[in-house]
Structure formats: C-alpha cells, structure tokens
N, C-alpha and C positions, 0 to 999 in steps of 0.2 A: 518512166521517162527514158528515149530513145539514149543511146550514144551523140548522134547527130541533136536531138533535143540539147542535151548538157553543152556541145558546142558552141552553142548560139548568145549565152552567157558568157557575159566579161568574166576575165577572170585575175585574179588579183594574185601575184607569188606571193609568197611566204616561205617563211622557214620554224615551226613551232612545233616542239614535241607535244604528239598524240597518243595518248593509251587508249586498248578497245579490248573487246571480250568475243571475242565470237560466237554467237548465242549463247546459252546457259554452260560455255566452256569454266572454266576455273583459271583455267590460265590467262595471265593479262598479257598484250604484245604493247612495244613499244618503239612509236618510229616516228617521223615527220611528215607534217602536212606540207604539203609541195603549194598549193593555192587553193583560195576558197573564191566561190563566184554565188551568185544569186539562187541558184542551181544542187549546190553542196558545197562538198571538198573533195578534194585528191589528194592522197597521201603514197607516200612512197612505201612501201613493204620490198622482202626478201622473199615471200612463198605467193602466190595467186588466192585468190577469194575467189569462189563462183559466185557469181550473179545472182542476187534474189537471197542470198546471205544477210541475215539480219546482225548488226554490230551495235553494241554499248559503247559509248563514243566517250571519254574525257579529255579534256584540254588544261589540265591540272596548274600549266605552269602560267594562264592566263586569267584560268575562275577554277579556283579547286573546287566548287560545290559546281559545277556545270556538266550534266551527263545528259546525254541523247542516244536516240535509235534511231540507225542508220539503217539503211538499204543499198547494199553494191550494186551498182550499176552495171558498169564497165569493167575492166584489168588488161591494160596492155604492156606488153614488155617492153622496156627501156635499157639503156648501157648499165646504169646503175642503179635497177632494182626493175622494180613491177610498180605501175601504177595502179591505183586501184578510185575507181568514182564511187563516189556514195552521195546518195542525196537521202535527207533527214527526213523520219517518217511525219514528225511531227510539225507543224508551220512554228508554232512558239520553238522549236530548237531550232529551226533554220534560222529566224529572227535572233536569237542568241547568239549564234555563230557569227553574224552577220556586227551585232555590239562588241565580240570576238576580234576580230576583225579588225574593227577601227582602233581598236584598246592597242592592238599590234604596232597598226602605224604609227600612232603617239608615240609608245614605247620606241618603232625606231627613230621619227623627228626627236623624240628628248637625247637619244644616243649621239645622232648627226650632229646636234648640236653643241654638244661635248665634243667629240674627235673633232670637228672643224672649224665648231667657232672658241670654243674652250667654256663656253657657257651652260650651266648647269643647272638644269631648270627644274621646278618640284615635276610632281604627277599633274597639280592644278596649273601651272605655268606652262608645262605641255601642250594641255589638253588645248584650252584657251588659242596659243599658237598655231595649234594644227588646224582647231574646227575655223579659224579668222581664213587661213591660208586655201585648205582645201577639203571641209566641211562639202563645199556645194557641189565641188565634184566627183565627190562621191557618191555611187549609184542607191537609190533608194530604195527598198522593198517593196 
C-alpha cells in the first residue's frame, strides 16, 4: 500500500506506548503511536526504518498478550522525531489493533470523566457509556 493509499484513511490520534523488534533484532525499541486508522498505525521513533522492514509490534500497556507483523510503509521527518507507517501483515492483527483502539478511547471517556465530571466509573460503566455515546461513529472494519 501506496503512501497516498494509507492517506485516504481516517485516522484516529493517540498517544500509547509501542514496543517492536526489528526483524529477528534482539533488541526491543520503545516509543509511541501517534494514530491508528483502518490502514495501520503511525508511531513516532528517533532513527528512520526503510520501507519494506518487517516489525514485531506489542502494545503491552493495552493487551500484553497482543503481538503482530508489521510492514513499514512510509518515514517522514517531523520536528519531533520521524514518523514511521506501518500497516499489519496480517488482517486478524489489523482487526486487533483496531479493538486496540476502541479499548483506548473508553480508557480516555473513564479519565474525562473523572477530571471533569469527578465521576469515576468501572471498566464496565465505561464501556457501556462510550459504546451508547459513540459506538456508531466509529468507523467499521
């Protein structure tokens, strides 16, 4: 998928820390996904990934058991840092990414509603609130 492809997808910001591996490297990098869209994600790094770079993806602090293979797409340089596109080799991890995703926004509606309402609601009290509110507009796979 083109650069211009990955554009054409909505894309959703975020801000969640991402661990990856760069092929069969050893060494784990650890930085933040800037937005995930239909398409992938984009995460912010310090060094460029070429293109066509295969990555071990975890998102530990939303599903510690959740790893995928990724494929860089893109890398364009930013003020503060390099972005990097990756879209998931496999459709069942883009779809993961994607319940990723929503698990995010609940997590920040339960926060929003603590700093502004003072109201402090479970995981299930969340959930319930978010999907009533804006389930429907949220884009579909």
């Amino acid at each position: 998928m083109s650069y211009e492809e990955m554009r054409k997808y909505i894309r959703h910001p975020l801000t969640i820390p991402i661990e990856y591996q760069i092929g069969q490297e050893n060494f784990e990098f650890k930085d933040e996904i800037r937005n995930i869209s239909l398409g992938g994600i984009c995460f912010v790094t310090r060094s460029a990934i070429a293109p066509e770079t295969i990555l071990l993806i975890r998102i530990p602090s939303i599903d510690s058991e959740f790893s995928g293979l990724g494929r860089v797409i893109w890398c364009l340089e930013k003020n503060d840092g390099i972005e990097v596109g990756v879209e998931f080799v496999d459709e069942q991890d883009a779809y993961r990414v994607r319940l990723i995703e929503q698990i995010c926004y609940i997590k920040s509606y339960q926060a929003e509603a603590l700093k502004n309402e003072g109201r402090q609601l479970t995981d299930e009290e969340a959930t319930l609130e978010w999907t009533r509110k804006f389930a429907r507009k949220f884009p579909v796979i």
